[in-house]
C-alpha positions as CSV (number, residue, x, y, z in Angstrom):
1,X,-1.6,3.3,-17.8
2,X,-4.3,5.0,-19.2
3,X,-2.3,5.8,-22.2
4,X,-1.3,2.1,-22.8
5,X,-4.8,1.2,-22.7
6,X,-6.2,3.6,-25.4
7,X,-8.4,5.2,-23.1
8,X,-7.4,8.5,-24.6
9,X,-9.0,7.5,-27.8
10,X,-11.3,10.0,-28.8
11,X,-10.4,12.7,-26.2
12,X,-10.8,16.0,-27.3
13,X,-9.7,18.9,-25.0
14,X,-12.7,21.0,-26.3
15,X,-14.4,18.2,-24.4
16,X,-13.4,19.5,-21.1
17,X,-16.1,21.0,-18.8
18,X,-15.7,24.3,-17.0
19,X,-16.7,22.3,-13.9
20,X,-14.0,20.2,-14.6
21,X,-11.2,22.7,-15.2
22,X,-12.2,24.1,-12.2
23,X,-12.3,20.9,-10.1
24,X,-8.6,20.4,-11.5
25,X,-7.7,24.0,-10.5
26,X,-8.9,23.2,-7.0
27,X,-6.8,20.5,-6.9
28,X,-3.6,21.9,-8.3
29,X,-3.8,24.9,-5.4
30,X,-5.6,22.8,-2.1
31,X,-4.6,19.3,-2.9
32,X,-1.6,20.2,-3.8
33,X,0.1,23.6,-2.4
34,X,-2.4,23.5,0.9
35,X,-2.0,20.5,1.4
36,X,1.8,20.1,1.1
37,X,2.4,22.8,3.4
38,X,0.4,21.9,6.4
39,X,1.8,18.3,6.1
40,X,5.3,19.8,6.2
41,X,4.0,21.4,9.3
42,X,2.4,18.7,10.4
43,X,5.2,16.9,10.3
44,X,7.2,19.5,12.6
45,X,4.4,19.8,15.0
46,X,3.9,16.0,15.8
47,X,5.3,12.8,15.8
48,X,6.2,11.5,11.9
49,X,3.8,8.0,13.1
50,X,0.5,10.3,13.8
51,X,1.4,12.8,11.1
52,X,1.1,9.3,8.4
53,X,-2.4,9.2,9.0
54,X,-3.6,11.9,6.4
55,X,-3.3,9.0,4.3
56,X,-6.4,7.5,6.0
57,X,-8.6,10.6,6.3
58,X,-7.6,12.7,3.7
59,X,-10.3,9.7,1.3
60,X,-12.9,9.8,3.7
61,X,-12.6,14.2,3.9
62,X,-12.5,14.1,-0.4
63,X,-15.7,12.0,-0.7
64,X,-18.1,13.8,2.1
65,X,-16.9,17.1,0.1
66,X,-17.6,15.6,-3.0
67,X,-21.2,14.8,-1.7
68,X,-21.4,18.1,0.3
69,X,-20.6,20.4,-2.2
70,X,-20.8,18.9,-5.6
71,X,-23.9,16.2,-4.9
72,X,-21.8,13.7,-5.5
73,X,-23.9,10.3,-4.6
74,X,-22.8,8.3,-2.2
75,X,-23.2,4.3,-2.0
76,X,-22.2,1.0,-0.1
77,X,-19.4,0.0,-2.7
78,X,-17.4,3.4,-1.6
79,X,-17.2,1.2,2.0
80,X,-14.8,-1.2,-0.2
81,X,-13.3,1.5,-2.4
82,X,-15.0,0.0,-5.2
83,X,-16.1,1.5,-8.2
């Protein structure tokens, strides 16, 4: 959507922060590979329902690690999930 919208205008690789590559690196191995393999064992260990609610914690876990570890700010619109 992104795309569609042009907000790749002007977007130049060379752009790209080491902090940032490495943010995405994080993600690629623990959002991804992690994560994906204790969910699938999650989902062997409990009952599929209770296993559904990583979609409801996993949020709230990304932004106090955001503000932990990477002073990320915190404020009242990330109560609504607005920006």
């Amino acid at each position: 959507m992104g795309l569609v919208r042009g907000e790749a205008q002007g977007f130049e690789l060379a752009q790209v922060t080491s902090k940032s590559w490495l943010a995405y690196i994080y993600l690629v191995t623990f959002g991804s590979i992690v994560a994906f393999t204790a969910y699938i064992w999650l989902l062997r260990a409990v009952e599929p329902a209770l296993a559904g609610t990583y979609a409801f914690v996993n949020p709230v876990v990304a932004v106090l690690l955001g503000w932990a570890f990477a002073s990320e700010q915190l404020n009242a619109g990330m109560l609504g999930a607005r920006p």
